[in-house]
C-alpha positions as CSV (number, residue, x, y, z in Angstrom):
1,X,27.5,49.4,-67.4
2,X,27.5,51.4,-64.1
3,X,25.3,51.5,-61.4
4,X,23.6,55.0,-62.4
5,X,23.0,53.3,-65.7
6,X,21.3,50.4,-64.3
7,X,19.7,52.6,-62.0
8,X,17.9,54.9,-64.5
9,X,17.2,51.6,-66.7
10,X,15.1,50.1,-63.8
11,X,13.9,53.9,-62.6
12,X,12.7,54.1,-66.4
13,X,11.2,50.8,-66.6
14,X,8.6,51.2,-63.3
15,X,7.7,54.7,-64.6
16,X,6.7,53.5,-67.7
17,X,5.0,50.3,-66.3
18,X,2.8,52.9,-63.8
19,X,2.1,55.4,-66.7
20,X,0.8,51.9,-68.4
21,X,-1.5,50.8,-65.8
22,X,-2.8,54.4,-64.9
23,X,-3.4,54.5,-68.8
24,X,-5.3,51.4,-68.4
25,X,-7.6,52.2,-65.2
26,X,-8.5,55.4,-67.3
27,X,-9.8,53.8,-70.1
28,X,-11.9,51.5,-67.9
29,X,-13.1,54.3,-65.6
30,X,-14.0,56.2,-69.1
31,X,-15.7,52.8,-70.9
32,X,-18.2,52.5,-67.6
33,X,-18.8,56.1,-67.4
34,X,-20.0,56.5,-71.5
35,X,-21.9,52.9,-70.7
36,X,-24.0,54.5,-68.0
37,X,-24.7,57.7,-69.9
38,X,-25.8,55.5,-73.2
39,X,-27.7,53.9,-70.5
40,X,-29.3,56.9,-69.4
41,X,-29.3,58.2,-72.8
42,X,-31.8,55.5,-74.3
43,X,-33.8,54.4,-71.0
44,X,-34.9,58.2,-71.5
45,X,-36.2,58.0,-74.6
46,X,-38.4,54.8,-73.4
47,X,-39.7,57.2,-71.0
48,X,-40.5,59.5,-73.7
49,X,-42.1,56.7,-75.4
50,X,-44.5,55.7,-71.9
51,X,-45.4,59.5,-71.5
52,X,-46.3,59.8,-75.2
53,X,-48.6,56.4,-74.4
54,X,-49.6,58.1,-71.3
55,X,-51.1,61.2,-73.0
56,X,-52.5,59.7,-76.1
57,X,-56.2,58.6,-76.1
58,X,-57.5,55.1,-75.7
59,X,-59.0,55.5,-78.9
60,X,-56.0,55.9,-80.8
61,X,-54.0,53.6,-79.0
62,X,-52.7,55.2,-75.7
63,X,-53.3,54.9,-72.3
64,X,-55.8,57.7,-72.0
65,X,-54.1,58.8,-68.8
66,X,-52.8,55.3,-67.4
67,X,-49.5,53.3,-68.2
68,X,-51.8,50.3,-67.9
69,X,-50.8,48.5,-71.4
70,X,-47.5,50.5,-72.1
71,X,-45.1,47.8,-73.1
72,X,-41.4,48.3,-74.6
73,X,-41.4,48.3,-78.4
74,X,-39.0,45.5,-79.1
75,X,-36.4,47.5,-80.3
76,X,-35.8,49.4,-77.0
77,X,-35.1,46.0,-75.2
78,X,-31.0,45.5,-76.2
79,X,-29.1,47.8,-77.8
80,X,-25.1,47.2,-78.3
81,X,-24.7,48.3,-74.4
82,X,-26.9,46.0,-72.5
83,X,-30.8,45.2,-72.1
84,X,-33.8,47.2,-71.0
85,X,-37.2,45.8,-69.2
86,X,-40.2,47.6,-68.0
87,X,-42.7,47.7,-65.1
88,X,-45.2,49.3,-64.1
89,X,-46.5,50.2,-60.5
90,X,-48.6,52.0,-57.9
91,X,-52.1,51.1,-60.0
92,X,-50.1,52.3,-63.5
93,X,-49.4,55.6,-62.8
94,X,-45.4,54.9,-62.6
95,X,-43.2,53.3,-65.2
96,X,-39.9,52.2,-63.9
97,X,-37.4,51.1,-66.7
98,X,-34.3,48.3,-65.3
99,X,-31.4,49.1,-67.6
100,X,-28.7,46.5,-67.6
101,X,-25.2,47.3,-69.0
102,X,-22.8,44.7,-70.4
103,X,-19.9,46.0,-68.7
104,X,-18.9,45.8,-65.1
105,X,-19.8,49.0,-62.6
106,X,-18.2,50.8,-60.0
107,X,-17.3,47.0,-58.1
108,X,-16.5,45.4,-60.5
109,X,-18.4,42.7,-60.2
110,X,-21.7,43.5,-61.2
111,X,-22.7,44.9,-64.3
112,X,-23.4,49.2,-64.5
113,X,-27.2,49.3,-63.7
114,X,-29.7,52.6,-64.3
115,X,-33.0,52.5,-62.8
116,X,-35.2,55.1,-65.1
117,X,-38.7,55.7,-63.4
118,X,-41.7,58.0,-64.5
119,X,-44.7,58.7,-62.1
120,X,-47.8,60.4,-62.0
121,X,-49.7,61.1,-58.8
122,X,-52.6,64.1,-58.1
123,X,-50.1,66.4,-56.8
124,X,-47.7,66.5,-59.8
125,X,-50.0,65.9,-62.7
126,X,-46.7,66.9,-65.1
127,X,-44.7,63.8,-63.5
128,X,-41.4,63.1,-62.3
129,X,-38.3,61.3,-64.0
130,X,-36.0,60.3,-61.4
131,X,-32.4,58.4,-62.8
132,X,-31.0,56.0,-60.5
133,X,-27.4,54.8,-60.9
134,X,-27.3,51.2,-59.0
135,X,-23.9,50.3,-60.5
C-alpha cells in the first residue's frame, strides 16, 4: 500500500471516530433535555392537582382557600423519570414541588432537578407558577 492509502485509511478512521462521539454527546444532550421537560410536564400537573385542592371547599375535601393539607397522591411521587416531593410555605399559601430526575444534568454529576412552585398572596389572588431548572 502507499502512503496516500494509509493516509486516507487513518483520515477515514478519526472522522468516523468524531462523527461517533458527536453522535453520542447528542443523544445525551437530547436524553437530559426530554428528562427535564417530562419533569416539567408531570410536576405541572401536581400543581394542577394543589390548585384544584386550593379552590375546592373544606366541606368537600379541599383546602377552602389554603394548601394547608394538600399532600401528593401517591401516584405523583415516582414515575419512570425520577421522584416528586411537596412542601408547602409562607402560612400555605405556596406549594413548591422538588422534582428529582434519574439522569444526570447539565454537570454531570448531579441528577436534572425542576423546582415547580405555586403561590398565592393578596396581590395576585389568580397565583403564580414559576419553573425552576436547578440541573
Amino acid at each position: 500500500m502507499g502512503t496516500a492509502q494509509l493516509l486516507y485509511i487513518t483520515l477515514g478512521v478519526i472522522i468516523i471516530g468524531l462523527a461517533i462521539v458527536t453522535g453520542l454527546q447528542m443523544i445525551q444532550v437530547y436524553s437530559q433535555d426530554s428528562a427535564r421537560e417530562q419533569l416539567i410536564s408531570h410536576s405541572l400537573t401536581i400543581l394542577s392537582k394543589a390548585e384544584e385542592y386550593y379552590k375546592k371547599p373544606t366541606n368537600l375535601g379541599g383546602g377552602g382557600g389554603s394548601y394547608n393539607g394538600f399532600q401528593l397522591p401517591s401516584e405523583f411521587t415516582r414515575n419512570e423519570l425520577g421522584k416528586f416531593s411537596v412542601s408547602l410555605v409562607a402560612n400555605n399559601q405556596r406549594v413548591n414541588i422538588d422534582a428529582k430526575g434519574d439522569l444526570n444534568g447539565y454537570d454531570g454529576n448531579n441528577p436534572v432537578r425542576i423546582i415547580a412552585r405555586i403561590s398565592k398572596n393578596n396581590k395576585n389572588r389568580y397565583g403564580e407558577m414559576q419553573i425552576l431548572v436547578r440541573n
